[in-house]
N, CA, C and O atoms as a CHARMM CRD file, in Angstrom:
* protein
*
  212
    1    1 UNK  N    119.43900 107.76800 128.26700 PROA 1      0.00000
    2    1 UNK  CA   118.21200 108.27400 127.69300 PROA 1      0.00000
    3    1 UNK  C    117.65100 109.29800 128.67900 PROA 1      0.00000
    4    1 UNK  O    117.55500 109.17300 129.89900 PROA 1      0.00000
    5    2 UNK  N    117.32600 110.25300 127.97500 PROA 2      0.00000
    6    2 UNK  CA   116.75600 111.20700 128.72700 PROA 2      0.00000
    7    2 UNK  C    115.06700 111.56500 129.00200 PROA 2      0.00000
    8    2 UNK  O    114.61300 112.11400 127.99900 PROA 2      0.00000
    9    3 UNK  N    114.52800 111.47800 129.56700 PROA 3      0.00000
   10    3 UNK  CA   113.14800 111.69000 129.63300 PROA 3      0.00000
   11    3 UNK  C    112.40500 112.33500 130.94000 PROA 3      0.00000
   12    3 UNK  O    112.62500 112.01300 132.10800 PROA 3      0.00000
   13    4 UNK  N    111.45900 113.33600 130.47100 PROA 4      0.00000
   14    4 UNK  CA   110.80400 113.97100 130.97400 PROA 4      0.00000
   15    4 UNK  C    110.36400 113.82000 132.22600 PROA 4      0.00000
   16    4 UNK  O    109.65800 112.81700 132.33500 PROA 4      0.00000
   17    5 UNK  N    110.52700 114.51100 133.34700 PROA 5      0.00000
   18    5 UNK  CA   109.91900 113.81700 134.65100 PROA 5      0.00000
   19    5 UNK  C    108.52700 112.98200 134.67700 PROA 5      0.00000
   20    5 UNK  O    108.30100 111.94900 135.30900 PROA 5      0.00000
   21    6 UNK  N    107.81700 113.56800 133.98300 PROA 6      0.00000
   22    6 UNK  CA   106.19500 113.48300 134.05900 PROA 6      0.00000
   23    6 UNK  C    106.01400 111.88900 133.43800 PROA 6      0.00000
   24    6 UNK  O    104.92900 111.31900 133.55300 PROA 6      0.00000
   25    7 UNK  N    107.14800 111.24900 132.79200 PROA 7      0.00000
   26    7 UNK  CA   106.72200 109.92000 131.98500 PROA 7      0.00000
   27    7 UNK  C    108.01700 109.38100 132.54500 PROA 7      0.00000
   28    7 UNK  O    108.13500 108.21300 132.17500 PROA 7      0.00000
   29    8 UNK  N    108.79800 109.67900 133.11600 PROA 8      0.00000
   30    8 UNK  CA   110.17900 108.70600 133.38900 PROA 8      0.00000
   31    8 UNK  C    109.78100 107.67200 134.10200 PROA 8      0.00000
   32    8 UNK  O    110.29400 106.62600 133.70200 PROA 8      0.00000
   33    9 UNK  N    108.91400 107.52200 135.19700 PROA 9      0.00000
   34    9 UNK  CA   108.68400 105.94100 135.76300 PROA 9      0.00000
   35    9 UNK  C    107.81900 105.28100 135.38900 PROA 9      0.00000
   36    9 UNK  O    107.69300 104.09400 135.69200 PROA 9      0.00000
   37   10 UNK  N    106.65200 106.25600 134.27300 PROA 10     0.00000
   38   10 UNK  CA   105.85500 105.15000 133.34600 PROA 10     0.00000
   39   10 UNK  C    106.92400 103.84900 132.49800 PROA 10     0.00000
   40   10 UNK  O    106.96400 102.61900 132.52300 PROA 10     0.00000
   41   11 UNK  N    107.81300 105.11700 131.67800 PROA 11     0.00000
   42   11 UNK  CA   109.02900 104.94900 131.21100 PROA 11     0.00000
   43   11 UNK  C    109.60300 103.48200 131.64500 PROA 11     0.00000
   44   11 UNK  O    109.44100 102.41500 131.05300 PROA 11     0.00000
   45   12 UNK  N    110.38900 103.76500 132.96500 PROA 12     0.00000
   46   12 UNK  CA   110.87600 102.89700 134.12700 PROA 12     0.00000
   47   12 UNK  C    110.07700 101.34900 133.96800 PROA 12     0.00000
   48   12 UNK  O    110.61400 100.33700 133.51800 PROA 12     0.00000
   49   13 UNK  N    108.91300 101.43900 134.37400 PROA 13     0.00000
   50   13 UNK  CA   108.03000 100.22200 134.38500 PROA 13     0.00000
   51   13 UNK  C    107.65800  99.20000 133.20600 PROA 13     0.00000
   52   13 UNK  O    107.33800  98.01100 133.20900 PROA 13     0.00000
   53   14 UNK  N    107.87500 100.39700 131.94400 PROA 14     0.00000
   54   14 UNK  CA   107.78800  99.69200 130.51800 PROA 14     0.00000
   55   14 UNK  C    108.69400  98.69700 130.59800 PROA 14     0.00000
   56   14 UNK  O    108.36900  97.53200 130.36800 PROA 14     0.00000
   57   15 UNK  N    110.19500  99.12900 131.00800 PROA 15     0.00000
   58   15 UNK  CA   111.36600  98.61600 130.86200 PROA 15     0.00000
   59   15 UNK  C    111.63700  97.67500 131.53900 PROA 15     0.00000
   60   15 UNK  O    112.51400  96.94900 131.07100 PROA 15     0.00000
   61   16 UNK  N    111.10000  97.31400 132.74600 PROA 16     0.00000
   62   16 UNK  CA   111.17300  96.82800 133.24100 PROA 16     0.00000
   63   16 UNK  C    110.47600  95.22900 133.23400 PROA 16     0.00000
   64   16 UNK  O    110.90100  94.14500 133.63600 PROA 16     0.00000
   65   17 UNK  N    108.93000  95.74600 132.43400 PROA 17     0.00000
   66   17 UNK  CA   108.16800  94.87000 132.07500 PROA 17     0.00000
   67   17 UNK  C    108.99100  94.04700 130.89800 PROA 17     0.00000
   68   17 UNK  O    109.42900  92.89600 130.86900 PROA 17     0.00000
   69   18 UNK  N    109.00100  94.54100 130.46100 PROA 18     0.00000
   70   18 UNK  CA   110.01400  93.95700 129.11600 PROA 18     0.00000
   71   18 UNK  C    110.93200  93.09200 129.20800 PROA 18     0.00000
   72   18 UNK  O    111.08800  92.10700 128.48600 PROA 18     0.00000
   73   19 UNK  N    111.66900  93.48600 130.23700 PROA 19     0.00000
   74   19 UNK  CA   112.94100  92.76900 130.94900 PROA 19     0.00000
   75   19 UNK  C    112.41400  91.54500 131.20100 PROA 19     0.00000
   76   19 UNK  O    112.70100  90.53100 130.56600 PROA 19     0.00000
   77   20 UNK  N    111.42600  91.62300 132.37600 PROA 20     0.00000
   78   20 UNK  CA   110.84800  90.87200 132.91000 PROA 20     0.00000
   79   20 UNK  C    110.23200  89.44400 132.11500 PROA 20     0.00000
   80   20 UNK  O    110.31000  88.27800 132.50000 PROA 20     0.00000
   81   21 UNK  N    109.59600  89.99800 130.86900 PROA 21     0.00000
   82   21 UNK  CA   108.45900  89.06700 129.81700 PROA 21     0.00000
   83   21 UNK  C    109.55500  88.24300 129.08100 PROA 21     0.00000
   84   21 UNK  O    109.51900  87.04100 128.81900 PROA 21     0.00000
   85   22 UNK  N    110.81800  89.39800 128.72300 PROA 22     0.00000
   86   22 UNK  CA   111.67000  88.68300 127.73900 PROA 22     0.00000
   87   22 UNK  C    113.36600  88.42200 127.94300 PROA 22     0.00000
   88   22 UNK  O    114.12700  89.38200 128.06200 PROA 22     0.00000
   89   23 UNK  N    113.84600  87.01300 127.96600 PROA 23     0.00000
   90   23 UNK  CA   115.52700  87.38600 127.79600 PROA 23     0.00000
   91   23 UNK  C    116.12800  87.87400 126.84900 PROA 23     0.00000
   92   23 UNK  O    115.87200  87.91000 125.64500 PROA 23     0.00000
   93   24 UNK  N    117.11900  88.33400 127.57200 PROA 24     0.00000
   94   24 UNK  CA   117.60200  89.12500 126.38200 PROA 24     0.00000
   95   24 UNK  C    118.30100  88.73800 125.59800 PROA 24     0.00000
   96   24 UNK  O    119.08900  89.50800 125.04900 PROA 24     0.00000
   97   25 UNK  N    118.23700  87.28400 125.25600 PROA 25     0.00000
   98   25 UNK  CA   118.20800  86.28300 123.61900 PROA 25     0.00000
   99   25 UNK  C    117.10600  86.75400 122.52600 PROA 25     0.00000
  100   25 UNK  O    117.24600  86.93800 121.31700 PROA 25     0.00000
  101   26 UNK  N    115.68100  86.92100 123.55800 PROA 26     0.00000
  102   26 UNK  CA   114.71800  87.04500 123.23700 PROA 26     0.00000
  103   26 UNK  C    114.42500  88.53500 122.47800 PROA 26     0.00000
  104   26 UNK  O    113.85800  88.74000 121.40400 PROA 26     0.00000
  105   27 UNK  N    114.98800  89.44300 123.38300 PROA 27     0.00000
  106   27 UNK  CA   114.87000  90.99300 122.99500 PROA 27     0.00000
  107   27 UNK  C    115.41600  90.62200 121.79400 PROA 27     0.00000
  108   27 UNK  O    114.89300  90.13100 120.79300 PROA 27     0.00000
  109   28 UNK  N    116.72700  90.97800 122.08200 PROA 28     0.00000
  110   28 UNK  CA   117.67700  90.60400 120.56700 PROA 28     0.00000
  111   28 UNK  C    117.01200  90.08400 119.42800 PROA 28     0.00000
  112   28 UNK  O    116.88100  90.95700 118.57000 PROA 28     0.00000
  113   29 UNK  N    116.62600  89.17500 119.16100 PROA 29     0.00000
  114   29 UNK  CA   115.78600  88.22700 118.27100 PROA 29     0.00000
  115   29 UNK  C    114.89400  89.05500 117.67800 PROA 29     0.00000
  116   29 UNK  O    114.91600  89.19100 116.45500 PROA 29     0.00000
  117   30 UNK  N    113.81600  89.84800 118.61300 PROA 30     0.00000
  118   30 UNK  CA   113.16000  90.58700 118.03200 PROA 30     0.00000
  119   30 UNK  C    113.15000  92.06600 118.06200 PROA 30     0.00000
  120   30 UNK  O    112.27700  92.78800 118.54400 PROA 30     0.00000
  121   31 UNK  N    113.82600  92.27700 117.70300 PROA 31     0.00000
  122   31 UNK  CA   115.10400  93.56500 117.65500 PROA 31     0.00000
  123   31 UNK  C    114.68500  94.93200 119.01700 PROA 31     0.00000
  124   31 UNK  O    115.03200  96.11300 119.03500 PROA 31     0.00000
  125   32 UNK  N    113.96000  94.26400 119.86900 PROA 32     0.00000
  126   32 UNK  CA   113.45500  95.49100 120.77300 PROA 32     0.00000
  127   32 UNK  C    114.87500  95.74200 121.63000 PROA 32     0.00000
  128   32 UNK  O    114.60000  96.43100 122.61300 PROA 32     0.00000
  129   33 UNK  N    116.26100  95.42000 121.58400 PROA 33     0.00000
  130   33 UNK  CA   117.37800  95.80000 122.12600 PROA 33     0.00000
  131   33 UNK  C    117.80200  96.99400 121.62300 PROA 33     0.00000
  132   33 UNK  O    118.64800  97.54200 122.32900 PROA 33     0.00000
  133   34 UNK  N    117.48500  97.58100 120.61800 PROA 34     0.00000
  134   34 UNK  CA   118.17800  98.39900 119.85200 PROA 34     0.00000
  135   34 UNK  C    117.63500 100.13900 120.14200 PROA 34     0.00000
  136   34 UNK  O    116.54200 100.22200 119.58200 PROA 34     0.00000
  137   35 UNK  N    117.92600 101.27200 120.67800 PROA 35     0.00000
  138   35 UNK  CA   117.85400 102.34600 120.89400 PROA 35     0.00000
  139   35 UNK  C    117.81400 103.09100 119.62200 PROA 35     0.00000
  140   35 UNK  O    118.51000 102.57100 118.75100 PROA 35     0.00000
  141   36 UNK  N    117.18400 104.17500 119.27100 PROA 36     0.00000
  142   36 UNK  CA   117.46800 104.41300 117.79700 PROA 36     0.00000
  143   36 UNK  C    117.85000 106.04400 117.95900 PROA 36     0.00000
  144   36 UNK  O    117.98000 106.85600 117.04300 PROA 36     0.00000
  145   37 UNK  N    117.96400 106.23400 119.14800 PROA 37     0.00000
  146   37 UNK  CA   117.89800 107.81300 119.65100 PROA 37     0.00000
  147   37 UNK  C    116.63600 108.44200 119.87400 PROA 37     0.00000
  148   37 UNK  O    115.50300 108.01400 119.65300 PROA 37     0.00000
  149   38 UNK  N    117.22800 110.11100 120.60300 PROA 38     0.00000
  150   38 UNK  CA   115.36500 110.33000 120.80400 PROA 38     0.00000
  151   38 UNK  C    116.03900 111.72100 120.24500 PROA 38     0.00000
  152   38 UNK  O    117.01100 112.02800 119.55500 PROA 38     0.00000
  153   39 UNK  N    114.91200 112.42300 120.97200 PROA 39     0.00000
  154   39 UNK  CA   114.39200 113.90000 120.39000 PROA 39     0.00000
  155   39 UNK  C    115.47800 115.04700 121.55500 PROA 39     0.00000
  156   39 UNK  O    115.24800 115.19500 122.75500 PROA 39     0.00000
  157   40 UNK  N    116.39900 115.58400 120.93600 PROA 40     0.00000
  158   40 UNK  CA   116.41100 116.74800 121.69800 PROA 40     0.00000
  159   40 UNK  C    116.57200 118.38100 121.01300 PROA 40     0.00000
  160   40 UNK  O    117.48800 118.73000 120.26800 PROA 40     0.00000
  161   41 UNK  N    115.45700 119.22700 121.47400 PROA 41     0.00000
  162   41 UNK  CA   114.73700 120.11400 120.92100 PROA 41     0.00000
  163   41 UNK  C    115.62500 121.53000 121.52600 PROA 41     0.00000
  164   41 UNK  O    115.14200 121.91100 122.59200 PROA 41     0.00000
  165   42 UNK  N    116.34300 122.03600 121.24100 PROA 42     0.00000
  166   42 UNK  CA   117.58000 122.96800 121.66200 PROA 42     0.00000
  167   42 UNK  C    117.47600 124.26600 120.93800 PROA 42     0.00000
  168   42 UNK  O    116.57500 124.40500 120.11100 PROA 42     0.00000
  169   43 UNK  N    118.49400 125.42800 121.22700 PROA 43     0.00000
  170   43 UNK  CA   118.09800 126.61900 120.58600 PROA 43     0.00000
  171   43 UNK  C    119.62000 126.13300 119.63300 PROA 43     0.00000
  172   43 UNK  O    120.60300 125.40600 119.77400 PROA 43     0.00000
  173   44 UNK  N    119.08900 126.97300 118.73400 PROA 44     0.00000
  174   44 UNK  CA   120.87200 127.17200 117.39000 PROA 44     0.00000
  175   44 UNK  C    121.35300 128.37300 117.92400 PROA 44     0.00000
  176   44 UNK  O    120.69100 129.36400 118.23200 PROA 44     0.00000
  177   45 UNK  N    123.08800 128.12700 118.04500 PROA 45     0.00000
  178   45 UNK  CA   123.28900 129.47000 117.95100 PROA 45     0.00000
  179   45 UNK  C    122.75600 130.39600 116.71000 PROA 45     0.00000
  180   45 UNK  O    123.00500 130.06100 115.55200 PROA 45     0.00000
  181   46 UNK  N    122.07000 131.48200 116.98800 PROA 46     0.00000
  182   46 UNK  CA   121.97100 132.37500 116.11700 PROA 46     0.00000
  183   46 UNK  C    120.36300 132.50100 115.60400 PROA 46     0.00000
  184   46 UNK  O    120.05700 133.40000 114.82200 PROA 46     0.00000
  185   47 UNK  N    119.58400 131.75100 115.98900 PROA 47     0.00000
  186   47 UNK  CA   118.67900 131.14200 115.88900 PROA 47     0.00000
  187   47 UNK  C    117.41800 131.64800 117.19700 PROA 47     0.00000
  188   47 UNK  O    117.59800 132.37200 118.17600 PROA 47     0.00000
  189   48 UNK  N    116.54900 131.16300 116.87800 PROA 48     0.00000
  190   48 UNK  CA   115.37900 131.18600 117.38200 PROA 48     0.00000
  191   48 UNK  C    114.95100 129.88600 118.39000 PROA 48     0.00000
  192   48 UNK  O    115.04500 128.82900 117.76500 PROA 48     0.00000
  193   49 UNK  N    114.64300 129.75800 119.36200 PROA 49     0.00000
  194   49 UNK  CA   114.33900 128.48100 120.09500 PROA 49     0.00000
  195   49 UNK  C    112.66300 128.37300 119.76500 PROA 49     0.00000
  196   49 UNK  O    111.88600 129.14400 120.32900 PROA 49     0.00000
  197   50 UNK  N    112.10500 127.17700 118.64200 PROA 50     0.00000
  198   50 UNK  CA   110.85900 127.22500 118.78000 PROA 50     0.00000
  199   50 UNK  C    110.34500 125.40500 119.38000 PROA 50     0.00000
  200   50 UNK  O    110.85700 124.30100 119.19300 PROA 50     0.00000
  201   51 UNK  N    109.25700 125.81900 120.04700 PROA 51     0.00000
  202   51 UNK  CA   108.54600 124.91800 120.97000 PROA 51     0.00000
  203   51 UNK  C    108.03700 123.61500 120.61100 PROA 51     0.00000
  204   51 UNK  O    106.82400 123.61100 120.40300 PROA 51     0.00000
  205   52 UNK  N    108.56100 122.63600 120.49600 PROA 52     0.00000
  206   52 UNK  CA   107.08400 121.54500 120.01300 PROA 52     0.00000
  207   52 UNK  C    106.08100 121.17300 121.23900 PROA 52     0.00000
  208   52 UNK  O    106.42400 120.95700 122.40100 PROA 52     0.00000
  209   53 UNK  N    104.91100 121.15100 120.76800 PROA 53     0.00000
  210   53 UNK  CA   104.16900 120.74800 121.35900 PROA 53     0.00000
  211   53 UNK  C    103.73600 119.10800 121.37400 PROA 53     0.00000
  212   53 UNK  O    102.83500 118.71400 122.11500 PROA 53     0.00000
């Protein structure tokens, strides 16, 4: 997973908390194991690169 410098060890600590609160019988169970993908915002060839804010 890729993420932004500015939130990666907020990021980090979420994950960690999580770990921490739940086994991962527990994750599983309540489906927070599962990644669903993220966002990556790229130019097309041929194309225009526009910004999200």
């Amino acid at each position: 997973m890729t993420l932004h410098s500015r939130v990666a060890s907020a990021a980090q600590q979420v994950l960690e908390r999580v770990a921490g609160l739940y086994s991962a019988a527990e994750r599983k169970a309540l489906g927070i194991d599962l990644f669903g993908g993220s966002l990556n915002v790229r130019k097309m060839r041929g194309g225009q690169h526009r910004r999200f804010l």
